[in-house]
ChimeraX commands (.cxc) that place a marker at each C-alpha (Angstrom):
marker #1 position 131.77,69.09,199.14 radius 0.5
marker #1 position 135.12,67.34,198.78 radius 0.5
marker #1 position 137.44,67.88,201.80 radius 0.5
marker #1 position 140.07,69.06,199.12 radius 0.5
marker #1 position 137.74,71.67,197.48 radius 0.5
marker #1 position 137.66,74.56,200.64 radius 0.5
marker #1 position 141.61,74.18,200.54 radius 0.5
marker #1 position 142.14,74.84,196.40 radius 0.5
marker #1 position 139.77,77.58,196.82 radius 0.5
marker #1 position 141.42,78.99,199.36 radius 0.5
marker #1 position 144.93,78.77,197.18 radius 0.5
marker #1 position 143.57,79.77,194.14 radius 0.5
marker #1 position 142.14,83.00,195.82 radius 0.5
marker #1 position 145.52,83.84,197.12 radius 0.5
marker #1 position 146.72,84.55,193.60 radius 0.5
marker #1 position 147.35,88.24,193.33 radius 0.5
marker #1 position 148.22,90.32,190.35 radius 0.5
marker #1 position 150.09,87.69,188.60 radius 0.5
marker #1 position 151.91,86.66,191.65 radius 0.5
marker #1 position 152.08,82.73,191.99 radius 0.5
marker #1 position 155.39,81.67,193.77 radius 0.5
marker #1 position 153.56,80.81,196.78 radius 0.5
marker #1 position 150.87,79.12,195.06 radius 0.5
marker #1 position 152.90,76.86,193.41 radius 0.5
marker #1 position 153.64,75.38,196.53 radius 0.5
marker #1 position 150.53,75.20,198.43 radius 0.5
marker #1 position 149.50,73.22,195.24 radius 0.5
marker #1 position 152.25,70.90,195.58 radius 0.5
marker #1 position 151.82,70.29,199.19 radius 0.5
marker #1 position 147.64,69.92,198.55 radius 0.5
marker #1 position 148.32,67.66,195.56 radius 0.5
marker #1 position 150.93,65.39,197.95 radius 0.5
marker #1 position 147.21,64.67,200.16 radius 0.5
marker #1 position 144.78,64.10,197.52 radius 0.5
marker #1 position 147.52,62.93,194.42 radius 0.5
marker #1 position 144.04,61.68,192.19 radius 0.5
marker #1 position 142.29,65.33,191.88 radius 0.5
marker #1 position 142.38,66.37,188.16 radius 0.5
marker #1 position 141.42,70.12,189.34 radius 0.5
marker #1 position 144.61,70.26,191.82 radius 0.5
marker #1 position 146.80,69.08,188.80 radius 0.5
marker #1 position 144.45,71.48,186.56 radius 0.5
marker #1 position 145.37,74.56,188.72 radius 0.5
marker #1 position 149.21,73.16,188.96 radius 0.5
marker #1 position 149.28,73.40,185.19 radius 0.5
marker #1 position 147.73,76.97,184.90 radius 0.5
marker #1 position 150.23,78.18,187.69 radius 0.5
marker #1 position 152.98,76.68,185.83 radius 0.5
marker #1 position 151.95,78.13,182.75 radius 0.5
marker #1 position 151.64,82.17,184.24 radius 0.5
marker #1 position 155.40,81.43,185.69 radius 0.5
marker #1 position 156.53,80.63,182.22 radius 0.5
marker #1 position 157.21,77.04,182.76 radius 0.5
marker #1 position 155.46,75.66,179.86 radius 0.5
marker #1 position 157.13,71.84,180.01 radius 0.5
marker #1 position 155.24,71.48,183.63 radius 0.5
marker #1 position 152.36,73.15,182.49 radius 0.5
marker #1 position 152.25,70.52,179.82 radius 0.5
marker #1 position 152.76,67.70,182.01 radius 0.5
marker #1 position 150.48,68.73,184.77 radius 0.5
marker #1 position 148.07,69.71,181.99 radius 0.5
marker #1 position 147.80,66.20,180.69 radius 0.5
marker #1 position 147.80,64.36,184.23 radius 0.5
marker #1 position 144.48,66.70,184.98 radius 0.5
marker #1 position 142.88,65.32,181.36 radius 0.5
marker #1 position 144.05,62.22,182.25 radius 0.5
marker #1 position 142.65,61.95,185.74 radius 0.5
marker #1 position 138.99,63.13,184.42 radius 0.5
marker #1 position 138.08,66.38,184.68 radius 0.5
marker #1 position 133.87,66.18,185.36 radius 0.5
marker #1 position 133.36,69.78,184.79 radius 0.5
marker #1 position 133.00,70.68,181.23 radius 0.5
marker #1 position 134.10,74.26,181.27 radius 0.5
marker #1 position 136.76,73.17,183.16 radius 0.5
marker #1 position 137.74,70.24,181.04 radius 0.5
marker #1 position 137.25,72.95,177.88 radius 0.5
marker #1 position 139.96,75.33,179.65 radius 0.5
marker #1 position 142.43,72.77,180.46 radius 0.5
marker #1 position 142.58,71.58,176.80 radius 0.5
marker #1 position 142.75,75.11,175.73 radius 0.5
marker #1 position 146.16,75.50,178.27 radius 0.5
marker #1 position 147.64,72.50,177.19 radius 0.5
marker #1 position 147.04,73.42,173.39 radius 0.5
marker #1 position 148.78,77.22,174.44 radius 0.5
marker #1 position 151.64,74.93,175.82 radius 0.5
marker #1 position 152.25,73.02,172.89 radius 0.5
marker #1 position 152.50,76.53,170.81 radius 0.5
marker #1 position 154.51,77.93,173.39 radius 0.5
marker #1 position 157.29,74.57,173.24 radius 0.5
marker #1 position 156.93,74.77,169.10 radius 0.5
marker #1 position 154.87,71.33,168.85 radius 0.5
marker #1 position 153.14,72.96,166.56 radius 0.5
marker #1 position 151.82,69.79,164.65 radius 0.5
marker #1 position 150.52,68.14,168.00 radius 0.5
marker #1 position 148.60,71.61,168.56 radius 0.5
marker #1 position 147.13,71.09,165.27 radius 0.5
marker #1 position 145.62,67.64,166.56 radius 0.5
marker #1 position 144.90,68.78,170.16 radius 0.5
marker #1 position 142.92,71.47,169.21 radius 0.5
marker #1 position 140.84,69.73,166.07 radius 0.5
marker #1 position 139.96,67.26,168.81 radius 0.5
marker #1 position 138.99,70.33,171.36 radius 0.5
marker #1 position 136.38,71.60,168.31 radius 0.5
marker #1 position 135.45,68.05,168.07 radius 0.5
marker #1 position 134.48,67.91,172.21 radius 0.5
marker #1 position 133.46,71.57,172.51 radius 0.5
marker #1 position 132.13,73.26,168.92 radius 0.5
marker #1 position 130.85,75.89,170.31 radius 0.5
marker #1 position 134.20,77.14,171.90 radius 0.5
marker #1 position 135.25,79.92,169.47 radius 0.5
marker #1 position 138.61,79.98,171.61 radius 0.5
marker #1 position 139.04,76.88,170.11 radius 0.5
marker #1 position 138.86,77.70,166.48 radius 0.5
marker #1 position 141.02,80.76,166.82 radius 0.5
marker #1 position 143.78,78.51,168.70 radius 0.5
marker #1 position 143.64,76.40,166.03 radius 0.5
marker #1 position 143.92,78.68,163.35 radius 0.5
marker #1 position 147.31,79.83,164.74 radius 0.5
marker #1 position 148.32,76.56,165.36 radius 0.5
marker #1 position 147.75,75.78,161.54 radius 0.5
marker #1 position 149.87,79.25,160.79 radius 0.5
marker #1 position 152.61,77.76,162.45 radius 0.5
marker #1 position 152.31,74.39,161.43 radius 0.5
marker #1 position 152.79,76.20,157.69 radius 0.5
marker #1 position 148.96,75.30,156.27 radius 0.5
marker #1 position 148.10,79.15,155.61 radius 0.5
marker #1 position 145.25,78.89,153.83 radius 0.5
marker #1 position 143.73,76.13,156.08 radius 0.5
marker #1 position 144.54,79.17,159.26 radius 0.5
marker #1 position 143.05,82.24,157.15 radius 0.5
marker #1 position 140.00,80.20,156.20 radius 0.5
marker #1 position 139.15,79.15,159.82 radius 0.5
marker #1 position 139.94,82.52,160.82 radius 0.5
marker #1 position 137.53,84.24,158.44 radius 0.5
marker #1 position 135.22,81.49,158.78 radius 0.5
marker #1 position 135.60,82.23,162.92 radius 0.5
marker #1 position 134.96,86.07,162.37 radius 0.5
marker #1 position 131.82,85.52,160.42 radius 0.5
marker #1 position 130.46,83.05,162.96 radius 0.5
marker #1 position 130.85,85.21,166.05 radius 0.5
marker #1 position 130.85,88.86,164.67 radius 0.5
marker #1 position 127.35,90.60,165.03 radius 0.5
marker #1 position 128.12,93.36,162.20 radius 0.5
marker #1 position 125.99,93.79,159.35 radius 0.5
marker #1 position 128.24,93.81,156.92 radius 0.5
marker #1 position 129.87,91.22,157.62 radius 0.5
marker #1 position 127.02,89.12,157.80 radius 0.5
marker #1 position 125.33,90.60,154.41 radius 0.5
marker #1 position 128.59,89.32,152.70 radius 0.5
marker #1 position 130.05,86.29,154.29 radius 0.5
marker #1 position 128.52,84.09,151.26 radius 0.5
marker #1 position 130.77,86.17,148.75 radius 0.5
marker #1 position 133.77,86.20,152.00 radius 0.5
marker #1 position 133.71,82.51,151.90 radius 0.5
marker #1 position 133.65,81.81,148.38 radius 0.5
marker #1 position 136.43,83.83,147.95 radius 0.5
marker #1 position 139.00,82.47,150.22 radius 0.5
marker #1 position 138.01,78.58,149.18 radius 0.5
marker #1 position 138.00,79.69,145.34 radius 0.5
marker link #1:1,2 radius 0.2
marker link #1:2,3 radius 0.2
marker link #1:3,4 radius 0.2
marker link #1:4,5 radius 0.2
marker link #1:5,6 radius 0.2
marker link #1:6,7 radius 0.2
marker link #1:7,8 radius 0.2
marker link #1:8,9 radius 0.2
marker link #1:9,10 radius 0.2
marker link #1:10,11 radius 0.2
marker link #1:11,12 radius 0.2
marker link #1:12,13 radius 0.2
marker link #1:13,14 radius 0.2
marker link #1:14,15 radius 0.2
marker link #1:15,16 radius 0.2
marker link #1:16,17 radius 0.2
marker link #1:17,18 radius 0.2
marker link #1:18,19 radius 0.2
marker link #1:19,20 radius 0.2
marker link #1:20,21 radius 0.2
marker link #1:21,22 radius 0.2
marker link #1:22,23 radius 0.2
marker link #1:23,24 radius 0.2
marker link #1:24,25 radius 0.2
marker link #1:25,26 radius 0.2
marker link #1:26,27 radius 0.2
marker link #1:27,28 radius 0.2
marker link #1:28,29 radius 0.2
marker link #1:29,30 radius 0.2
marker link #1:30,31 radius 0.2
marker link #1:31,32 radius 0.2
marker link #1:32,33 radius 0.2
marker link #1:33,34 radius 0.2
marker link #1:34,35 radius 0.2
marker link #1:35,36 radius 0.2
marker link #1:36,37 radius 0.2
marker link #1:37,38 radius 0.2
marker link #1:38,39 radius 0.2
marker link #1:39,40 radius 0.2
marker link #1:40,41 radius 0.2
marker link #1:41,42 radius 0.2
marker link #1:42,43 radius 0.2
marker link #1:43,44 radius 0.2
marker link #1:44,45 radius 0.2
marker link #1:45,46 radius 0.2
marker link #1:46,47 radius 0.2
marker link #1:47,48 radius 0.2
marker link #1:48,49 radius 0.2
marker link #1:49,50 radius 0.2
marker link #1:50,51 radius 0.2
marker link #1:51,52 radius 0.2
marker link #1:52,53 radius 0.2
marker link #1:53,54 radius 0.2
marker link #1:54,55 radius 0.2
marker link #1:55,56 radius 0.2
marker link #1:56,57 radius 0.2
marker link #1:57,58 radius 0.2
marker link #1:58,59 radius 0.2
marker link #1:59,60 radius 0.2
marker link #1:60,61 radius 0.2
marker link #1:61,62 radius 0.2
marker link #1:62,63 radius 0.2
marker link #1:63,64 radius 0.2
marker link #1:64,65 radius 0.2
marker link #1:65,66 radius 0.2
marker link #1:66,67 radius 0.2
marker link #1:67,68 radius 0.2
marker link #1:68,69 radius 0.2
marker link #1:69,70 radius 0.2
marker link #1:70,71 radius 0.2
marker link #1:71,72 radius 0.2
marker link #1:72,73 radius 0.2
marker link #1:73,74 radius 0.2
marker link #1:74,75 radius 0.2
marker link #1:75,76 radius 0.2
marker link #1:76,77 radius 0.2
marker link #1:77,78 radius 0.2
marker link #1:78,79 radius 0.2
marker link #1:79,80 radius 0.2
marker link #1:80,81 radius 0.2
marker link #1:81,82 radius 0.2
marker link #1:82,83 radius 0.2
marker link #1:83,84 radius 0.2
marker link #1:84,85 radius 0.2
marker link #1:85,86 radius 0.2
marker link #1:86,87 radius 0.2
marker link #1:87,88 radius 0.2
marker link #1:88,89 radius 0.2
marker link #1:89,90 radius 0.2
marker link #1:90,91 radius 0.2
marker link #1:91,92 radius 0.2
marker link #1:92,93 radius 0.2
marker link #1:93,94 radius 0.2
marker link #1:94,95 radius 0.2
marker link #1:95,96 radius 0.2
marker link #1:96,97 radius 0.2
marker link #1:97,98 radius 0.2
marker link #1:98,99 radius 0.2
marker link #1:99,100 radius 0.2
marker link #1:100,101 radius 0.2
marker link #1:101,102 radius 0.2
marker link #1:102,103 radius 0.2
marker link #1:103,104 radius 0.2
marker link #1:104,105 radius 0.2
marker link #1:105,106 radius 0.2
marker link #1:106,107 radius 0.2
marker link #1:107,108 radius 0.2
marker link #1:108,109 radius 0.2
marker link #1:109,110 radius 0.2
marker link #1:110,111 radius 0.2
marker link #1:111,112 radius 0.2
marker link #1:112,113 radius 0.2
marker link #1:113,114 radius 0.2
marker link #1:114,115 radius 0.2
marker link #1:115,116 radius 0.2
marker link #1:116,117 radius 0.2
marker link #1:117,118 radius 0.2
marker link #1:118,119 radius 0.2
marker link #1:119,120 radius 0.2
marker link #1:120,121 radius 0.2
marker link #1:121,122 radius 0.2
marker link #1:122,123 radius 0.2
marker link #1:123,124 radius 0.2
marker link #1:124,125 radius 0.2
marker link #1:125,126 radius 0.2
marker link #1:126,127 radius 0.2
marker link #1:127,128 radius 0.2
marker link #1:128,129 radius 0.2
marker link #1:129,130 radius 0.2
marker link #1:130,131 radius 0.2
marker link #1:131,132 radius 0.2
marker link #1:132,133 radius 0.2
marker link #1:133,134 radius 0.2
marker link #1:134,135 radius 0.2
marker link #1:135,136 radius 0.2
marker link #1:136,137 radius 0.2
marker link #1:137,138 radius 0.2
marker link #1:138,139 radius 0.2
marker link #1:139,140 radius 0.2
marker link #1:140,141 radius 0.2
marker link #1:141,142 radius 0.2
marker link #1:142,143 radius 0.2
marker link #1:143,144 radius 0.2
marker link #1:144,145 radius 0.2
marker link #1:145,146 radius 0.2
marker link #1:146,147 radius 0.2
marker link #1:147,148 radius 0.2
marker link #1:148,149 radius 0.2
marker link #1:149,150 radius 0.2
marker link #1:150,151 radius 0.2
marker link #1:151,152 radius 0.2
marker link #1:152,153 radius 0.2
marker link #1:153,154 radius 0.2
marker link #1:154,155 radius 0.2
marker link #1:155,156 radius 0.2
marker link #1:156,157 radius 0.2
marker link #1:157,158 radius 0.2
marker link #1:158,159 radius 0.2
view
């Protein structure tokens, strides 16, 4: 195990009902001994994020995609934060792209879809949003009915 790894543990444990100040910077001071660890600039960027400080997140978001994150569920979640960042800052367009290229990496991510179907919404390409959406819905929902008419559901909102 990597010398760094018992120590982010450690700080990411000591998050407690939302509170982060402290966490913030234990991070800082880890990420000062081992600058090159994507997953110490991953959790940065989530901290950042839950205190509302969405330019950071952003940054420290990219510097952890940057770096190489090896972990695929990890590497899925931090492209999912930085995508919520660029909605949060109104870079609505460049959510648009970062998230087309998350479905491209991880298709099976339904969080990914969704994201991007708000991020289309705000970009202004409604019909391109309600389509994923719907298309999203009958992908993932189990109910019958659903399923019995999705051919008819997705004819209709392409007609």
């Amino acid at each position: 195990m990597s010398d760094w790894k018992p120590a982010l543990d450690a700080i990411v444990g000591s998050r407690h009902g939302g509170k982060t100040d402290h966490v913030l910077a234990a991070l800082r001071e880890l990420d000062a001994r081992h600058p090159n660890v994507p997953e110490i600039a991953a959790e940065q960027a989530f901290t950042f994020s839950s205190q509302g400080a969405h330019t950071e997140a952003l940054s420290a978001y990219e510097r952890a995609l940057a770096l190489g994150i090896a972990s695929p569920a990890e590497q899925a979640n931090t492209l999912a934060g930085r995508a919520v960042c660029l909605l949060r800052l109104d870079r609505d367009a460049e959510a648009v792209s970062a998230l087309e290229y998350a479905r491209v990496q991880f298709p099976d991510h339904a969080e990914f879809a969704a994201l991007l179907a708000i991020a289309r919404l705000r970009a202004g390409l409604k019909d391109e949003a309600f389509a994923l959406l719907l298309d999203t819905l009958l992908e993932t929902s189990g109910d019958i009915g659903l399923a019995a008419h999705q051919r008819t559901l997705r004819a209709l909102v392409r007609r």
